[in-house]
matplotlib code that plots the C-alpha trace (Angstrom):
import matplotlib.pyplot as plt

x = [52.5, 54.1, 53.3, 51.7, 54.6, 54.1, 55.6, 52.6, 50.6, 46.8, 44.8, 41.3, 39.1, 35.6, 33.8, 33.0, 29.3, 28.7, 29.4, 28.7, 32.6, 32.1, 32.9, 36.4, 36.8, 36.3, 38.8, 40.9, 41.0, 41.1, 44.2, 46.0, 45.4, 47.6, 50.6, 49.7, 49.9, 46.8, 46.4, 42.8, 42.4, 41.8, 38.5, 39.7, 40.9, 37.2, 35.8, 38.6, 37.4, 33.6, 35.3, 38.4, 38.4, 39.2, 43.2, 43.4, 41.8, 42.9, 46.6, 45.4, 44.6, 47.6, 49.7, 47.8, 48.5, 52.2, 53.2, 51.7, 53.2, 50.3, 50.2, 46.6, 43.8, 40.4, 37.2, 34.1, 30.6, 27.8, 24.7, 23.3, 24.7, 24.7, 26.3, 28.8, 29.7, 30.1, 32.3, 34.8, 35.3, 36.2, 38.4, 40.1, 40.4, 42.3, 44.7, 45.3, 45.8, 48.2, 50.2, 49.9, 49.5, 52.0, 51.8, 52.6, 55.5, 53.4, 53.1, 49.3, 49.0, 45.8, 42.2, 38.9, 35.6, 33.3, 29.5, 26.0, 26.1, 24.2, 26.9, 29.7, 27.6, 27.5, 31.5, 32.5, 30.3, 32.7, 35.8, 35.5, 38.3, 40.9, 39.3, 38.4, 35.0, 33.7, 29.7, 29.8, 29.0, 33.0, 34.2, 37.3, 39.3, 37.3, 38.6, 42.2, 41.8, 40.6, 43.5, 46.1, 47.2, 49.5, 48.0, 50.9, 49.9, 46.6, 45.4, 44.5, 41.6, 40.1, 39.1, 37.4, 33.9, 32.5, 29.6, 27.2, 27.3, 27.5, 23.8, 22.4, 23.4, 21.5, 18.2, 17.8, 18.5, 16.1, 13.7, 14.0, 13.9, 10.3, 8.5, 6.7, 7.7, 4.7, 2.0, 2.8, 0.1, -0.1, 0.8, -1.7, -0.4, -3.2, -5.9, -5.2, -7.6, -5.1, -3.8, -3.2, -4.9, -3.4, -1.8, -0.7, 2.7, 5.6, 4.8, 1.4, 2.0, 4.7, 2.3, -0.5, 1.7, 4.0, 0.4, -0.8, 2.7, 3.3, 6.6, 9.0, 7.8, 9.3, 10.8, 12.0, 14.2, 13.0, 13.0, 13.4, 15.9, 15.1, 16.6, 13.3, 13.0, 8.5, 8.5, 10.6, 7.8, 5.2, 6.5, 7.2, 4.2, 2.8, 5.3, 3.8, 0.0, 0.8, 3.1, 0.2, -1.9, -0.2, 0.1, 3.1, 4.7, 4.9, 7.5, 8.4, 11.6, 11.9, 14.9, 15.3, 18.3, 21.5, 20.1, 17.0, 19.6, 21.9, 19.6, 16.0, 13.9, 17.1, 17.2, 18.3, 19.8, 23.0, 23.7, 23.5, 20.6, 23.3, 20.2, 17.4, 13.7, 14.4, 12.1, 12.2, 9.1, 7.1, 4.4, 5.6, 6.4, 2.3, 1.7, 4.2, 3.0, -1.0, -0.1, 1.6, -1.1, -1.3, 2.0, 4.1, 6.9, 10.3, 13.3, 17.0, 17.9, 19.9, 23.2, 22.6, 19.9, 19.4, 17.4, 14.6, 14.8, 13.6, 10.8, 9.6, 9.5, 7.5, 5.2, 5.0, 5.4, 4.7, 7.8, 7.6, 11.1, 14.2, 17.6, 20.3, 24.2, 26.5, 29.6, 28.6, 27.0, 29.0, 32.7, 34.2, 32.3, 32.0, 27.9, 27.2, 28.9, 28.9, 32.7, 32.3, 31.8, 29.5, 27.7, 27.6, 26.4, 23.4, 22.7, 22.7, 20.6, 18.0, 18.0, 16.7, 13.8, 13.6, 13.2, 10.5, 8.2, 8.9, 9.5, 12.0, 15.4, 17.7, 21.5, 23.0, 26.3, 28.3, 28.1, 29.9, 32.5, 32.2, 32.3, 35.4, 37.5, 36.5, 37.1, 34.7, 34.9, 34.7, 31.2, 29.8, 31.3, 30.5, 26.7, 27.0, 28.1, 25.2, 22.7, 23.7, 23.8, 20.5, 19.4, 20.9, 19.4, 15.9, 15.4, 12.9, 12.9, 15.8, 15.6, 19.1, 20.4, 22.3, 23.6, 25.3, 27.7, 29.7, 32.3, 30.4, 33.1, 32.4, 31.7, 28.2, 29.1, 31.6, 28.0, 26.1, 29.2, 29.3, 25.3, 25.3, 27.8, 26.2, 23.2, 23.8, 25.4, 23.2, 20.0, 22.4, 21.0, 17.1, 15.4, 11.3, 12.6, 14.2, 13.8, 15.6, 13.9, 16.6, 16.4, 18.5, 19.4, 22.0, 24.9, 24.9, 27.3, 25.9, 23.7, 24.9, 23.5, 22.5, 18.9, 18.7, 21.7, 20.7, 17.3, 19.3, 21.0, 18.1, 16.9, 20.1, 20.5, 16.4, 17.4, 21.2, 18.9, 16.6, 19.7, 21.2, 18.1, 17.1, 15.3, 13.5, 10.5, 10.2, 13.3, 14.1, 11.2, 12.3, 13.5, 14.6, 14.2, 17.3, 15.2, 17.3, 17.6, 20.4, 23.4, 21.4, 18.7, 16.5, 13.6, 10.2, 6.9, 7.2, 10.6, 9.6, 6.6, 8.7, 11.3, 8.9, 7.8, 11.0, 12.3, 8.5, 8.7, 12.0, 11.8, 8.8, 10.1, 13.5, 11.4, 10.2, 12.5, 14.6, 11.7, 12.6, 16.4, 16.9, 19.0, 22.5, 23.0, 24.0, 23.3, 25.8, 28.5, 31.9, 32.9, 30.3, 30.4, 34.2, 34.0, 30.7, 32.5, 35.7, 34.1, 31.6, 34.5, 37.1, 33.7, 33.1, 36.2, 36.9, 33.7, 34.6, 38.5, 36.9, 33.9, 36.6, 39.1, 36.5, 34.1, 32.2, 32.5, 28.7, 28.7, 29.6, 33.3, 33.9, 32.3, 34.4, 37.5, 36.7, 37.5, 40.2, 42.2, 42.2, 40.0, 38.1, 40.1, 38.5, 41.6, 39.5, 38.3, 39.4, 41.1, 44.1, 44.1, 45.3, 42.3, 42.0, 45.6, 45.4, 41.8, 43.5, 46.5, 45.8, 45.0, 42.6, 42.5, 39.8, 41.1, 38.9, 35.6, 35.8, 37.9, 40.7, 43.0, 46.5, 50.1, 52.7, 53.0, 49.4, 49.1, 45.7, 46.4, 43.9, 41.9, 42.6, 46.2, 45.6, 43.7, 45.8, 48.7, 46.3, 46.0, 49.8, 49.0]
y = [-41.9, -39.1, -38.9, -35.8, -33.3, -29.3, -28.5, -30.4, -27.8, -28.2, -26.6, -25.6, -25.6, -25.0, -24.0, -20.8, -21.0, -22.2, -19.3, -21.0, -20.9, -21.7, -25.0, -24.2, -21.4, -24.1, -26.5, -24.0, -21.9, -25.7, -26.9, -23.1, -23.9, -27.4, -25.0, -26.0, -23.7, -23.3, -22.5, -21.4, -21.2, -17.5, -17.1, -17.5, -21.3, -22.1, -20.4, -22.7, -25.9, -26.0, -26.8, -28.2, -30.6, -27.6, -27.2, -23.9, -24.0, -27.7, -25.7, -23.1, -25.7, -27.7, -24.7, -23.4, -27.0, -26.8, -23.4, -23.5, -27.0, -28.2, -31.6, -32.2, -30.9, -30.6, -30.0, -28.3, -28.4, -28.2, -27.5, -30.3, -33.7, -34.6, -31.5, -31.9, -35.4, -34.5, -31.4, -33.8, -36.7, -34.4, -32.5, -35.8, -37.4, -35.0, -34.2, -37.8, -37.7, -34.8, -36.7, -34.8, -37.4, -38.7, -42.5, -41.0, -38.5, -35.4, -33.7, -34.3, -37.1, -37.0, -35.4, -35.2, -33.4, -32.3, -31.4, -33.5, -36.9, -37.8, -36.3, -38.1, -41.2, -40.7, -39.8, -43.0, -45.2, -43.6, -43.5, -45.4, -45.1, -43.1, -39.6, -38.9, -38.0, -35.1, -35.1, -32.5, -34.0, -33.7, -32.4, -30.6, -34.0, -36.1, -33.7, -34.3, -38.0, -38.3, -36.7, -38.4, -35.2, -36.6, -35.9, -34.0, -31.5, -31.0, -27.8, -28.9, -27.0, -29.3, -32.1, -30.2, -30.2, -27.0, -28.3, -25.9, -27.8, -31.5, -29.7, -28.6, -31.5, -33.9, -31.7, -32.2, -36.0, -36.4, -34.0, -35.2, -39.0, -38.1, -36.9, -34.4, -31.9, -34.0, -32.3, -29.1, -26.7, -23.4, -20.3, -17.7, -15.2, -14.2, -12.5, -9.1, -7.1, -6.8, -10.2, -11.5, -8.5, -5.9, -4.1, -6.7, -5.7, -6.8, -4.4, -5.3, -9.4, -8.2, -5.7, -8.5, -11.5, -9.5, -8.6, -12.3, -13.6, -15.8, -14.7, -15.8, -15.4, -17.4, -17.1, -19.8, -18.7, -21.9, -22.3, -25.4, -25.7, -26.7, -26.2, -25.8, -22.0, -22.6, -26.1, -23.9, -21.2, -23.4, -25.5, -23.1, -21.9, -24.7, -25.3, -21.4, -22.4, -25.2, -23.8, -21.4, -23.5, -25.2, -21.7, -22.1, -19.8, -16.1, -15.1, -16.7, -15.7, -16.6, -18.5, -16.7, -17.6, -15.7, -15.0, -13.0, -11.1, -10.7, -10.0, -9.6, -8.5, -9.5, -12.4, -15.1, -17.3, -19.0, -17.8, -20.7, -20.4, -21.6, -22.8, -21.2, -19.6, -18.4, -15.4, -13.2, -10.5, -8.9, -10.8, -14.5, -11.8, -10.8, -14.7, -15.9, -13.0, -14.3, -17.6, -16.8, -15.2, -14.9, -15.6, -12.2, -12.6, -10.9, -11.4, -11.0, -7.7, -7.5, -7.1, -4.1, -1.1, -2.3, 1.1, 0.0, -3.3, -2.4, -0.4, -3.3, -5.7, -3.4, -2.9, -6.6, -8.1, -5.8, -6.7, -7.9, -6.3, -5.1, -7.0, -5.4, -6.1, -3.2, -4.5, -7.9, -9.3, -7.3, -8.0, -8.9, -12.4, -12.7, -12.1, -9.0, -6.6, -3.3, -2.5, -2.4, 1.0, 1.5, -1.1, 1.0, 3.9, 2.1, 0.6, 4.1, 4.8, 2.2, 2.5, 6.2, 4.7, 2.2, 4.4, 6.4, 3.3, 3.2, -0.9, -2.3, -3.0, -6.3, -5.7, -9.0, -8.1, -9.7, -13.4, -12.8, -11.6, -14.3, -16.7, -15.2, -15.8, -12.7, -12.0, -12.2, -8.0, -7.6, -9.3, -7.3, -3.7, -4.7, -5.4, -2.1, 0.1, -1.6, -0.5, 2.7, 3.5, 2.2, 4.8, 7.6, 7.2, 7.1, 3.6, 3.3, -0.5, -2.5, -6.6, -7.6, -11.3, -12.8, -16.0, -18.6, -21.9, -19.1, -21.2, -24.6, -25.2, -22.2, -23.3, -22.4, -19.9, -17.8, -17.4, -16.5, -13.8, -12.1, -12.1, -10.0, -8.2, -7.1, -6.7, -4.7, -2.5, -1.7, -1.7, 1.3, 3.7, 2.6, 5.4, 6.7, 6.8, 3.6, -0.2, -3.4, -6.6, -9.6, -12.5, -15.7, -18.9, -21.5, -21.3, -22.3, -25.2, -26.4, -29.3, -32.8, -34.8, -37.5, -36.1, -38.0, -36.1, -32.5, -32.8, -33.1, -30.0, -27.9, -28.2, -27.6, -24.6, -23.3, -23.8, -21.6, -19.2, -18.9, -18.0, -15.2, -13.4, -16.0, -13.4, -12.1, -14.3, -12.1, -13.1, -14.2, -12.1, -13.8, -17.2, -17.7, -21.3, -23.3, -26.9, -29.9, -31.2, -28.4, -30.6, -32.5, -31.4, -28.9, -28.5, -29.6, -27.6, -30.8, -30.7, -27.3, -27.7, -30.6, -27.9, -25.3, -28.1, -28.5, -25.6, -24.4, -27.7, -27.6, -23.9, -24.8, -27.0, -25.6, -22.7, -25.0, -26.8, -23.2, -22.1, -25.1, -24.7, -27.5, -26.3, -24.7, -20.9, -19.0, -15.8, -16.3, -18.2, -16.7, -18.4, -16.4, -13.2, -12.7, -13.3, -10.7, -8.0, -8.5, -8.6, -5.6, -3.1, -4.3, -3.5, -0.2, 1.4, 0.2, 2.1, 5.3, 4.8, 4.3, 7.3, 10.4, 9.0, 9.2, 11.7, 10.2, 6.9, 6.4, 7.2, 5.1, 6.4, 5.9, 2.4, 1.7, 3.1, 1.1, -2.2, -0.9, 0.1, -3.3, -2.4, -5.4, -8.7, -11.4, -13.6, -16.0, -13.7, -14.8, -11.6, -13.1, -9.5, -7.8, -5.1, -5.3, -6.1, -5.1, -6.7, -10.4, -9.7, -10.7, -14.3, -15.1, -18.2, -20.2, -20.1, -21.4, -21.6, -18.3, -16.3, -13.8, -12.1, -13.6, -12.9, -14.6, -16.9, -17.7, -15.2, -13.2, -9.0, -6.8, -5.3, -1.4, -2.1, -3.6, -0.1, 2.1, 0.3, 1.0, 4.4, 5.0, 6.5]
z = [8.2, 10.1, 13.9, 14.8, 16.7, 17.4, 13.9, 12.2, 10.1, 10.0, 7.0, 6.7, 3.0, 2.3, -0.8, -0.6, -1.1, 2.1, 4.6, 7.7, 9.5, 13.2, 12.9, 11.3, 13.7, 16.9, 16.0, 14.6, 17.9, 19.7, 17.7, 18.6, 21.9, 22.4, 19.9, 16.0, 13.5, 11.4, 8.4, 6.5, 2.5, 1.5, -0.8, -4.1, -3.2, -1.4, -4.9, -6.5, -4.6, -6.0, -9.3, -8.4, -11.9, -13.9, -14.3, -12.8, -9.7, -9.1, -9.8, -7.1, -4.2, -4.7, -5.1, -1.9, 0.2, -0.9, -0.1, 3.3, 3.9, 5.1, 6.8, 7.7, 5.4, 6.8, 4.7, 6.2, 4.5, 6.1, 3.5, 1.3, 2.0, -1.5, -2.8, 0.1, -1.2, -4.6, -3.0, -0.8, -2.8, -5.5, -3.7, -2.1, -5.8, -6.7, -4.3, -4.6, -8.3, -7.6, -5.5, -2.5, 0.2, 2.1, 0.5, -2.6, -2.2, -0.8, 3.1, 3.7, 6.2, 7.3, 5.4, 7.2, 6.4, 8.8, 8.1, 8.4, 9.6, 6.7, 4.6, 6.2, 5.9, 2.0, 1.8, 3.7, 1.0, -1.5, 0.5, 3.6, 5.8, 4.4, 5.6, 8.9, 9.9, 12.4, 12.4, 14.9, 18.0, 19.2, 22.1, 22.5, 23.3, 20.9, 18.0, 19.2, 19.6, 16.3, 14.7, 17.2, 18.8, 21.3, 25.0, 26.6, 23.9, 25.7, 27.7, 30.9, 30.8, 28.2, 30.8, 33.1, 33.7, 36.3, 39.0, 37.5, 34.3, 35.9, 37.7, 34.5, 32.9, 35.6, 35.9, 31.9, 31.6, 34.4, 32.6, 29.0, 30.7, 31.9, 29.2, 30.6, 28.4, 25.9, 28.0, 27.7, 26.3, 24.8, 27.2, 27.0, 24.3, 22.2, 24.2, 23.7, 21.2, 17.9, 18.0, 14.6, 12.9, 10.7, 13.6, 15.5, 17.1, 19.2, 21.9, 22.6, 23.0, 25.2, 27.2, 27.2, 28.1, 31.0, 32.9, 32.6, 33.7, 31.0, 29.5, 27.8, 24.3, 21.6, 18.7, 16.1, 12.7, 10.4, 6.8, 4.5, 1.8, -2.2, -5.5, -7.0, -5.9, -6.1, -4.6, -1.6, -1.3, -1.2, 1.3, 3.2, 3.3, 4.2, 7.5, 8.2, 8.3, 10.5, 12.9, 13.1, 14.4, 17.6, 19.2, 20.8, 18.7, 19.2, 16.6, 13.2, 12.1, 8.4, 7.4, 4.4, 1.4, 1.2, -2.6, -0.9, 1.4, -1.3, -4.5, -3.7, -6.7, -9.1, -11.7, -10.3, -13.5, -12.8, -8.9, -5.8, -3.8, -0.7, 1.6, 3.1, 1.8, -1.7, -1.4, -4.0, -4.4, -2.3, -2.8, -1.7, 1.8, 1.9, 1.2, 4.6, 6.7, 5.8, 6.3, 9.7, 11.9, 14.6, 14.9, 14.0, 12.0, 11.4, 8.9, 8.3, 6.9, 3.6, 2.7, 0.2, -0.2, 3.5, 4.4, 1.2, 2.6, 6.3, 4.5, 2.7, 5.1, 7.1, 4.1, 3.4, 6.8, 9.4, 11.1, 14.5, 14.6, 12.9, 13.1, 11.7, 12.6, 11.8, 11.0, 9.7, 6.2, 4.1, 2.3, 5.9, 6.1, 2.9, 3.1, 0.9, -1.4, 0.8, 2.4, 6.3, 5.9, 3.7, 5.5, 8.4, 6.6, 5.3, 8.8, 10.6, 7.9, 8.5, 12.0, 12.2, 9.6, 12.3, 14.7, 13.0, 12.6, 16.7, 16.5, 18.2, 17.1, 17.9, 16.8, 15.9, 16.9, 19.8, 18.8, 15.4, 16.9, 19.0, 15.8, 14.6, 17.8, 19.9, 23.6, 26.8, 26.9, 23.1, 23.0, 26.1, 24.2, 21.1, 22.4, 24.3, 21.7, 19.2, 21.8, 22.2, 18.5, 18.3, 21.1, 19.9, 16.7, 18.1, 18.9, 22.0, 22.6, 21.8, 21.9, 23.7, 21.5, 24.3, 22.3, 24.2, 24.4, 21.7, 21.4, 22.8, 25.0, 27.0, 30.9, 32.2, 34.7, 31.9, 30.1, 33.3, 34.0, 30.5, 29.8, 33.5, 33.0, 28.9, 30.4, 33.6, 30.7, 28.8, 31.3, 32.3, 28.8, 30.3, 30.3, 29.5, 26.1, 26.1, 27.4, 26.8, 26.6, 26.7, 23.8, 25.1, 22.5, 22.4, 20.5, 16.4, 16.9, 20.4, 19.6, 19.1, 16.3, 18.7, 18.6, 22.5, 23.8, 21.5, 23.7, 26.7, 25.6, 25.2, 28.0, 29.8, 28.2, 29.1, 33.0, 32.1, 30.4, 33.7, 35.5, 34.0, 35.9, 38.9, 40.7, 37.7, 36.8, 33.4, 32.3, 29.4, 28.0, 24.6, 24.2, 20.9, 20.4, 18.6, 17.4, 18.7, 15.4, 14.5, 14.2, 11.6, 9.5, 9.4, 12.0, 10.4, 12.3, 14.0, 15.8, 16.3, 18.1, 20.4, 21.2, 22.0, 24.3, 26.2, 26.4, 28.4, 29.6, 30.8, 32.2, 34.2, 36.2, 36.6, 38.3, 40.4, 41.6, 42.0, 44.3, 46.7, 46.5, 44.5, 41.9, 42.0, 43.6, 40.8, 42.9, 45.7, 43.7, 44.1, 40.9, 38.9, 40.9, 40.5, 36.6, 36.4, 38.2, 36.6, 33.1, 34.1, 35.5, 32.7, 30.0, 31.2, 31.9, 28.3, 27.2, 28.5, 27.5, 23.9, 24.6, 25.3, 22.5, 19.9, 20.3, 16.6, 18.3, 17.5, 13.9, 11.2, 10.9, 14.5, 14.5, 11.8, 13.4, 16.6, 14.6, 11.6, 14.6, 16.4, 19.8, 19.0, 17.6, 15.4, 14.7, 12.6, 9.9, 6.4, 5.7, 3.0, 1.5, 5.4, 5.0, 8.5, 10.3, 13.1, 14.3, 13.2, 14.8, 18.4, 19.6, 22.0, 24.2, 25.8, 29.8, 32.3, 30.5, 28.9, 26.1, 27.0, 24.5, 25.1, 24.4, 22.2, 25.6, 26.2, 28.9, 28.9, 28.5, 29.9, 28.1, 29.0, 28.5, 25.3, 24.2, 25.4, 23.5, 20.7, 21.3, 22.0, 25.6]

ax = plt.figure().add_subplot(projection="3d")
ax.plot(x, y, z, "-o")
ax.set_aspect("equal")
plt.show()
């Protein structure tokens, strides 16, 4: 075996039916950072690797691992255990029959997979020790270790641990070590006259709940996973109708499949459902929202006919609210059909229907950038310039997604900084025609799959939450509650109900103990306030830079423009067909705690420099 050096080449594979790519994007960004060059398989070799005994695609993979010279291999899946099983030891069989490990002639030294613990667990039956296993619990140093990645090679930044975290850290063992989150009740939510009837809405639980000073409401996206499309809806309706009844739930935010996004209302023969609620009629829609009250309930918009869409899930649902995410779900993730423009055009579209219903709008916009290696800056504009769309095309309320731990190694006070900074920003377009309510959640890959420690987390995360506003005791208005069982399985009404319970839990006595000065200062740190006004001033002199340079900024050409031209990087996209150049082009860098866009020698480049360079001026 080959020892690992700074000319090793790491490769990344998935099958292309599962589109979740945070996790490659992590270790991919990790592995930049300590100098490797990475390498990740275009589509048509993750389409090639769901079949890989056919002769041409197994030809396409190898022929993919050779040109690239790749030395390491790693294999991501994180959907059905079983399937992913069936998926790895495939794809290991046959680079072994091929020849292309070291033992036997070839340049791959090392493969690993990385999905479900209980997929893992299944692999190593099969193969035992000859791939390496990341369940998803890793830290940054833990990922190195396990692929020998000699130390000098290390950032320095990687071992560092910021006081505010050690704090949160110690207030949620303490809190998760007591219990008391088991005792929590129901906050009062449901008094006002049109709860749970007909015209039930967001706006009046908010009105009702903000004069009886029992924000934050919750939200939960949950939905179990079947082949057996009616065995899925029934359950499902089922987890509804009890969730119901613990009323601790203010919003249920169905988990529905990438088939529903995709092709609602279509046949359905021979496509992979991919995971989630395989709703497909109006109907099974009117049967969830019956099932759900008095809960409201809200949905992922689709990735095509996306203004229809929006009208039938008012028709069937009564939406709670709209989420719609401009750029994203269309041919640049790999989640719909539509070009990024066209996407744009449809969701411009749908947000003036939005706007004529008068509910609120959430963009889901900054964290997937985020996901695809995005800077600090580029998730507060890109949250900025969503919200202002939204206003200018009528939207009154908007609900502000704040997402963090996006990437999970992000330091405590970088999220404090940027979620001020995003905020302060767009509280700026408040107006009487206009409000913000902010939606806070942990990160998609945050939790640890030690169900212990991922309770720990949660409740870490509650009290960060609490502090983006400390002074502001109706803030978070929303919570949106990530269960703690997210590195593992899907949340049952169960785990649910027992995250509900920490995170209230867990807030409430965070409160508490804040009132007392028990907890750390995030008001008066320098640490934090240096970061929020550096982020904040480098943000909005961007804005404006951006504002007089494209006077259609806030229409779906200028949108589009704003990424084609580069203004705001996602190095990790798959784009193997260079549609977008000059957004993958630039590398960011996790530096202190937070993400910078950096130079050829790791040096972070400001952010007006880097658009005027754009711009030529």
């Amino acid at each position: 075996m080959t020892a690992i050096n700074s000319d090793t080449i790491f490769g990344f594979i998935k099958p292309e039916i599962d589109v979740h790519i945070l996790g490659i994007s992590t270790i991919t960004n990790i592995l930049r950072d300590c100098g490797f060059t990475v390498k990740i398989a275009p589509p048509e070799v993750m389409k090639a690797v769901e079949d890989i005994k056919k002769v041409n695609n197994s030809s396409l993979v190898a022929k993919w691992l050779k040109d690239n010279r790749i030395n390491i291999i790693g294999f991501s899946y994180r959907l059905d255990p079983q399937e992913g099983c069936n998926y790895f030891c495939s794809f290991f069989n046959q680079i072994s029959d091929l020849k292309l490990l070291r033992k036997d002639g070839g340049l791959i030294d090392k493969v690993s997979f990385a999905g479900l613990p209980d997929s893992c667990e299944l692999i190593k039956k099969t193969l035992g020790n000859q791939a390496i296993y990341f369940y998803g619990d890793e830290s940054h140093i833990d990922s190195l270790k396990k692929y020998e990645v000699p130390q000098h090679l290390y950032p320095k930044s990687f071992s560092f641990i910021h006081e505010y975290d050690k704090s949160l850290w110690n207030f949620a063992e303490k809190f998760i070590e007591s219990e008391r989150y088991q005792s929590i009740s129901s906050p009062d939510h449901y008094g006002y006259h049109s709860c749970g009837t007909s015209i039930d809405c967001f706006a009046d639980r908010l009105r009702y709940c903000k004069s009886h000073k029992s924000l934050p409401l919750i939200r939960v996206h949950a939905g179990p996973y079947s082949p057996n499309r009616t065995e899925a809806i029934k359950e499902y309706i089922s987890w509804t109708e009890q969730l119901s009844k613990t009323r601790l739930l203010d919003v249920l935010s169905i988990g529905s499949s990438q088939l529903t996004q995709q092709h609602f209302s279509e046949n359905w023969e021979g496509l992979h459902n991919g995971g989630g609620v395989p709703i497909n009629s109006e109907l099974e829609y009117r049967q969830i929202a019956e099932a759900a009250r008095p809960m409201l309930v809200r949905t992922y918009a689709g990735t095509k006919n996306v203004p229809w869409l929006a009208q039938m899930h008012e028709r069937c649902l009564n939406i709670s609210w709209h989420a719609l995410s401009y750029w994203w779900f269309c041919k640049l993730d790999g989640r719909g059909n539509n070009t990024v423009l066209e996407n744009l055009k449809e969701h411009i579209e749908t947000i003036k229907y939005i706007a004529s219903t008068g509910k609120p709008l959430e963009p889901n916009v900054p964290h997937h950038f985020s996901f695809r290696g995005g800077d600090d800056v580029t998730y507060i504009i890109s949250g900025y310039i969503a919200a202002k769309t939204a206003k200018r095309y009528g939207i009154r309320h908007l609900i502000l997604q704040n997402m963090l731990n996006t990437p999970k190694y992000t330091w405590g006070i970088q999220d404090l900084a940027k979620g001020r900074a995003m905020l302060k920003l767009v509280r700026e377009l408040e107006d009487e025609n206009f409000m913000v309510s902010l939606q806070s959640r942990a990160g998609l890959d945050y939790f640890s799959p030690d169900l212990e420690k991922a309770k720990v987390q949660l409740a870490a995360i509650t009290a960060l939450m609490d502090d983006i506003e400390p002074d502001n005791p109706n803030s978070p208005e929303i919570i949106h509650v990530v269960s703690y069982s997210e590195a593992v399985r899907l949340a049952t009404p169960d785990i649910i109900e027992d995250s509900i319970k920490i995170t209230l839990g867990a807030l409430k006595e965070y409160r508490t103990l804040k009132s007392f000065g028990k907890t750390f200062n995030t008001s008066d740190n320098c640490d934090i306030n240096y970061r929020y006004n550096e982020l904040y001033t480098e943000a909005k002199e961007s804005i404006a830079l951006l504002e007089n340079s494209f006077p259609d900024l806030y229409t779906p050409q200028g949108l589009y423009r704003v990424y084609e031209m580069g203004f705001f990087p996602t190095p990790y996209i798959f784009d193997p067909l260079k549609h977008f150049p000059n957004a993958t082009k630039w590398h960011t860098a996790i530096i202190n705690g937070g993400v910078k866009v950096v130079d050829d020698n790791g040096k972070p480049i400001d952010t007006i420099k880097r658009y005027k360079s754009i711009l030529g001026i």
